[in-house]
C-alpha atoms as one frame of an Amber mdcrd trajectory, in Angstrom:
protein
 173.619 180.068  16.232 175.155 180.762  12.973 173.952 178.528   9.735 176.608
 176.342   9.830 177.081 175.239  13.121 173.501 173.986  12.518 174.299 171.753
   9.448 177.397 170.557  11.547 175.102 169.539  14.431 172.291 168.175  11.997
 174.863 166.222  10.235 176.430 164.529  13.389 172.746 163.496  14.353 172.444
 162.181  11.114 175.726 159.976  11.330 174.857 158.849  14.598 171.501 157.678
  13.867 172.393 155.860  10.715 175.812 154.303  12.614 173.485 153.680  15.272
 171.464 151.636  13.002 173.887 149.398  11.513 174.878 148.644  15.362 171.771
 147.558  15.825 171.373 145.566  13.070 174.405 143.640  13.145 175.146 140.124
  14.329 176.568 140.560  17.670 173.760 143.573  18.899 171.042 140.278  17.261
 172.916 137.786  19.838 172.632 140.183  22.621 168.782 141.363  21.974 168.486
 137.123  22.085 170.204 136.418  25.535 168.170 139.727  27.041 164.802 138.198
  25.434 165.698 134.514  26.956 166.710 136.000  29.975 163.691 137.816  30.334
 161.430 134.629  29.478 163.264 132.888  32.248 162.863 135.472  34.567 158.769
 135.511  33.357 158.840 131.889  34.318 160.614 132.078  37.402 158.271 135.239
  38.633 154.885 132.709  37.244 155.973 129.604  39.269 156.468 132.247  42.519
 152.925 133.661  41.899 151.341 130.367  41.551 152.567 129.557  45.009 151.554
 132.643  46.777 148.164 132.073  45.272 147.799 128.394  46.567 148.984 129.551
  49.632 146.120 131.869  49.734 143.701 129.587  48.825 145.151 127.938  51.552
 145.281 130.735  54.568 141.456 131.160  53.105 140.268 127.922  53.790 141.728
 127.936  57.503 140.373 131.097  57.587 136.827 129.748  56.940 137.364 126.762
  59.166 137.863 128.973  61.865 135.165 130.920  61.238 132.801 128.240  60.491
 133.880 126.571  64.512 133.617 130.139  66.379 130.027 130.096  64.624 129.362
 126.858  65.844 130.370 127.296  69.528 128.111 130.423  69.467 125.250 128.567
  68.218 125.943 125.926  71.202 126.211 128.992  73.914 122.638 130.515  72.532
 120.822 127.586  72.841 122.521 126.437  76.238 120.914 130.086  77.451 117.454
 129.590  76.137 117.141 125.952  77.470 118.179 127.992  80.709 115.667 130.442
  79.951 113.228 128.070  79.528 114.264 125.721  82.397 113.754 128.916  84.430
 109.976 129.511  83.610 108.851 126.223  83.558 110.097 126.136  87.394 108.122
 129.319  88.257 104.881 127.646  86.376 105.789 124.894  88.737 105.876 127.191
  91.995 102.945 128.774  90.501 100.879 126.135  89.949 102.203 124.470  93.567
 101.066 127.996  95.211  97.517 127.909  93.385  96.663 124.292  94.615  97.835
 125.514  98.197  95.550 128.338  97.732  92.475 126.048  96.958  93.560 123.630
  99.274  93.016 126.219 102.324
């Protein structure tokens, strides 16, 4: 590239960067950056309330959750000691045979 068409193209960046500037300092580009930035907060807000219900919700699907958990727990407590009162229902009727069929024994 020949020396000049480098100044040229230096020079154009310059112009745009200091027009650009002034754009973006003026009145109107001000107005606009405040609509985007209210926008935004309202957006912020909207997106805040939505989280805050997804998280109850949660809490919510947790606690049923738990409940559930907390009953299955229960009804398998209830089933193990239904089988060792059967268990134990079941030996103390062969002590009883036994001792029946030891008496016999002593009675002949």
């Amino acid at each position: 590239m020949s020396a000049l068409k480098n100044f040229r193209l230096i020079s154009y960046g310059f112009l745009l960067g200091t027009a650009g500037i002034a754009v973006l300092g003026s009145r109107d580009a001000k107005k606009i950056y405040t609509e985007v930035t209210a926008a935004a907060k309202r957006c912020g807000g909207c997106v805040m309330k939505k989280a805050e219900e997804i998280r109850e919700s949660c809490e919510d699907i947790s606690a049923e959750a738990d409940a559930i958990n907390e009953k299955r727990a229960e009804e398998e407590r209830a089933r193990e000691i239904e089988g060792a009162k059967a268990v134990l229902a079941a030996a103390e009727e062969r002590n009883t045979k036994a001792g029946e069929a030891e008496k016999a024994d002593d009675a002949e």
